[in-house]
N, C-alpha and C positions, 0 to 999 in steps of 0.2 A: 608872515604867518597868515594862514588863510583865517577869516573874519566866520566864525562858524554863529548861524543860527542858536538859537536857545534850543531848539530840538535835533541840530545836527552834532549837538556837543557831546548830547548822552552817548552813542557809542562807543566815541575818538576815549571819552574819560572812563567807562570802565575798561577799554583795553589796556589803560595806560594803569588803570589799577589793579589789572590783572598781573599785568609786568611788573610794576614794581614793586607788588607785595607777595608776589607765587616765582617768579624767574628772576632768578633760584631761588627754592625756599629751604628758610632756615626755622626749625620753629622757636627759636632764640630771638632771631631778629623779628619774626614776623610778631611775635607778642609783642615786643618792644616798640616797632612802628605803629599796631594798633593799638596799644594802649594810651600812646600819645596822639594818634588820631581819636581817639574816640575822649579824652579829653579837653582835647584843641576845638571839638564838634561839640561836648557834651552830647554824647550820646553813653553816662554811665548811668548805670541803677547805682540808688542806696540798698547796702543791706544792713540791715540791722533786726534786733531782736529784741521785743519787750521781756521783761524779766518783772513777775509779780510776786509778793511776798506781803504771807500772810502771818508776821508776827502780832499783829495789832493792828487798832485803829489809832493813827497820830490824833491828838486834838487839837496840835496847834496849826492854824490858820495864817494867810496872807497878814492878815490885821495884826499877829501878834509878835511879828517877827521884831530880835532887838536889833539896835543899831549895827551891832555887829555882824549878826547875818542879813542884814540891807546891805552893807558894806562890800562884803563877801560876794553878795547878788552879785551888783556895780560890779565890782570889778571881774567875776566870772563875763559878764556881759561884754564888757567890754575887749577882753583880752578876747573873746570869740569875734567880737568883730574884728579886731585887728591883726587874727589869725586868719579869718576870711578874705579881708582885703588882701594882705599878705600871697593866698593862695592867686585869689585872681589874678595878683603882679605876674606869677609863676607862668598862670595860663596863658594871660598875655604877651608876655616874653615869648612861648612855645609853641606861641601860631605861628612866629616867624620862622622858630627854627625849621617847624614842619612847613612853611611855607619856601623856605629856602631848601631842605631836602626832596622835596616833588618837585619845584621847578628845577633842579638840577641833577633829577634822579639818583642821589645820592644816601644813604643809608644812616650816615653817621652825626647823631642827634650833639651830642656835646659840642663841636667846630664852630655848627650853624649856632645854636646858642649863643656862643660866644659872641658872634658879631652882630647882634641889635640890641646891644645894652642898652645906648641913647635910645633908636627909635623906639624900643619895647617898653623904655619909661614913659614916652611921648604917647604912645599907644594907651597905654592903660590909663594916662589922668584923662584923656581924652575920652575914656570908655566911662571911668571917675563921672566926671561933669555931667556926658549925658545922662547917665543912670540918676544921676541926683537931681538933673531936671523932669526926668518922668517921674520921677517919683515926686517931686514935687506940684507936676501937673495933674498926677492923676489925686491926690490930699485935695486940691483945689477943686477940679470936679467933681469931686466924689463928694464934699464939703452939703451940697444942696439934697442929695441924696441922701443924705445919714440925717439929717435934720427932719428931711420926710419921712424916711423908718424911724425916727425917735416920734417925732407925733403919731406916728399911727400906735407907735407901744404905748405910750403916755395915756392915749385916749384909749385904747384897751386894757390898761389897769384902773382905769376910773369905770368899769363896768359897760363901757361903750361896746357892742357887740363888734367882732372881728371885722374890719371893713379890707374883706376881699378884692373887691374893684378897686380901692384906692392904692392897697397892697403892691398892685399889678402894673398902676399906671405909674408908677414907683420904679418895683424890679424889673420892667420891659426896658422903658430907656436905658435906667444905668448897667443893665445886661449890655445894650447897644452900643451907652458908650466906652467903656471897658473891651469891648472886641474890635473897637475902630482905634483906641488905644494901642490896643496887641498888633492890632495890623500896621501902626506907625515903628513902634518900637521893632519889629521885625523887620522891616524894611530897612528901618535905619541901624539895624544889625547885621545884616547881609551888606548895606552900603559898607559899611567900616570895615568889615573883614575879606569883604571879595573886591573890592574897590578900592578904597582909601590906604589898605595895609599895604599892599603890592607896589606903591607909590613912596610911603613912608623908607620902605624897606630897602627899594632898588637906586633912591635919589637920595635918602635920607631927609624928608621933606619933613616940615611941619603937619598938622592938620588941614591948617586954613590953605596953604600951597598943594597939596595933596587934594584936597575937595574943590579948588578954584581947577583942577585938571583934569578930575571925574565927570564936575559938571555940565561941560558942554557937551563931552563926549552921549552920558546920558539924554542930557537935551535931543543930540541927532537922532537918538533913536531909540524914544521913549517905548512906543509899545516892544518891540523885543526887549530892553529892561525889564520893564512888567511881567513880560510871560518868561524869563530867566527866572526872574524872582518867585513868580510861580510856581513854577517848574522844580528848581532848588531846593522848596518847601513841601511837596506834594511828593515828589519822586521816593526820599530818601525816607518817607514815614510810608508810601505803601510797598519800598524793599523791606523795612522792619516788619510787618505785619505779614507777608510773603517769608520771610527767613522763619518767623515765630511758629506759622502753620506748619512750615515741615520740620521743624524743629522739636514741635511740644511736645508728640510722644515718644521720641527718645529721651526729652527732657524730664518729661514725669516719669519713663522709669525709672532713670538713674534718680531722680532727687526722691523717688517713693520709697525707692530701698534703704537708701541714705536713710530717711526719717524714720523709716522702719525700725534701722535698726539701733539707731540712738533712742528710740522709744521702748527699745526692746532693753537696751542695757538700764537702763531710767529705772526700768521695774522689777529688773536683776538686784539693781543696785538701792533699793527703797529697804530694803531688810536685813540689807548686809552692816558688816561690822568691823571696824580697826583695818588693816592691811586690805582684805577683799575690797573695801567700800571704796575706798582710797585707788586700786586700780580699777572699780567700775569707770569713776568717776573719771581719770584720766583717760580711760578709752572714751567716753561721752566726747567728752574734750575736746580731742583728738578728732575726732569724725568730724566734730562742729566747724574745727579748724578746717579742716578737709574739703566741708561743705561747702566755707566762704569761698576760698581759695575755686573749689571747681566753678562756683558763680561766677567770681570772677572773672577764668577763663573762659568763659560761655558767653559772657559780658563780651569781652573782648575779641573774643572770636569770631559772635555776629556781628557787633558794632561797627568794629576795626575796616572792614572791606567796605561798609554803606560810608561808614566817614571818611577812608581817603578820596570815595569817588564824591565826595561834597566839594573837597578841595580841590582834586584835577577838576571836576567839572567847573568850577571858579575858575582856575588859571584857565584853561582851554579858552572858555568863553571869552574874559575877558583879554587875553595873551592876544588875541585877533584885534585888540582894540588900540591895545598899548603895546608900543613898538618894543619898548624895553627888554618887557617881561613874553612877546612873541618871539624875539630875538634868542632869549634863552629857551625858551621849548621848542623851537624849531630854527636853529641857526641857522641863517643864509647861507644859501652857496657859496662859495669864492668866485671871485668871476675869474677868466681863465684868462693866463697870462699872454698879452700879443705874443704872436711868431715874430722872431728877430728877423729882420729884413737884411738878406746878405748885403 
């Protein structure tokens, strides 16, 4: 498979996302495959709604909670974290599968799932560990920093006047280091999913065996790495910002009328009474449901095309590098068979 530049990628990988998600299009499948690209990429919005309620003012406080709702806390907390990790096993698992249906042009999500039980577990403690070392690097750095915003508050409640300059020689670095942070952690996020997974996946490798055969590959050719991984990160957020401009005022009609007119039943239904109020209230409902649901697909709609061309554009790239996974996106010729010599 031909060795494509970081910039001779982008067009070879939207063509290839043109085909695999438009010829033929179903729009059954086509939700299906973005909705699993656009969570394999994170590229979802949260929607969610605050809901305020003015029966009263509670008076009881942090401080006064009994043992039993501490308890309650605990374990709300914790079942969210192990509902979160949980999910991320999920996502983990589902780059394979999506990374086994693009490399093999194929459609059908459940198959591919099936086959990276192991490495999709190896994947994710390995995603595990990292995450819990930056996070614990960044507590550590950040450690000198919160000790300098405590004195400067400490000495501003003792009447000390606001020390601005010191404020700033403060929040400039740890702004600096926090974005040299983000630029590691991204890097080493792009290594593990365009790099290290495609190895995991097609050898069933470990980690350490997986990045002992990224690494030199890298080495040969660090700047084109670099402007891939540029590239990777820059491309697919000014297609978001491009989709969102021609987007937004079809968008805001449909979701202005929407709110219109669940604010219009709102004030229907404020005066009503027994049976009436009761199907205001369900039509409210109803539209609300409607609304998520249209988000959704709107979500998914724009998402879905930026995020499978994240993934072709990763195999593309690197498919030129590694013979494996070049092999399956663009199978060698047969070489042709000798003429039989009478």
């Amino acid at each position: 498979m031909t060795a494509y530049t970081a910039t001779q990628t982008i067009s070879p990988a939207v063509e290839r996302t043109k085909s695999y998600l438009f010829h033929p299009f179903k729009w059954s499948t086509y939700l299906k495959l973005a909705t699993v690209a656009c969570l394999t990429e994170g590229f979802f919005g949260n929607f969610s709604s605050n809901h305020h309620s003015s029966s009263g003012i509670s008076t009881s406080t942090p401080f006064n909670l009994s043992s039993g709702t501490i308890a309650l806390i605990v374990i709300g907390v914790l079942a969210c974290i192990a509902i979160g990790i949980y999910l991320f096993y999920l996502i983990c698992r589902l780059r394979f599968a999506f990374f086994h249906c693009l490399a093999h042009q194929t459609k059908e999500i459940r198959p591919a799932w099936r086959l990276y039980r192991t490495a999709g577990m190896r994947y994710f403690l390995v995603n595990l560990v990292v995450g819990f070392i930056f996070i614990c690097v960044f507590v550590l750095v950040s450690l000198p920093f919160f000790f300098g915003f405590y004195g400067l508050y400490q000495s501003h409640r003792t009447g000390v006047p606001f020390d601005l300059a010191g404020f700033l020689l403060v929040l400039l670095p740890f702004i600096g280091v926090v974005f040299c942070l983000c630029l590691i952690a991204v890097a080493v996020t792009v290594a593990l999913q365009d790099f290290i997974l495609p190895h995991m996946a097609l050898e069933n490798l470990t980690f350490g065996q997986a990045w002992a055969a990224v690494k030199p590959r890298i080495g040969a050719e660090k700047g084109t790495f670099a402007l891939y991984i540029f590239l990777r990160l820059i491309l697919p957020f000014l297609a978001a910002v491009a989709l969102v401009i021609v987007a937004i005022i079809p968008l805001l009609i449909v979701f202005g009328i929407l709110v219109l007119l669940v604010a219009g039943f709102h004030v229907l239904m404020e005066n009503a009474t027994g049976a009436v109020a009761f199907l205001w209230l369900s039509i409210e409902i109803l539209l609300g449901l409607f609304g998520i649901v249209l988000g959704f697909i709107v979500v998914v709609s724009l998402g879905g095309p930026i995020a499978t061309w994240i993934r072709n554009y990763a195999l593309l790239f690197y498919g030129g590098r590694y013979q494996a996974l070049g092999d399956i996106l663009s199978p060698p010729t047969p070489a042709a068979a000798a003429p039989e010599v009478p």
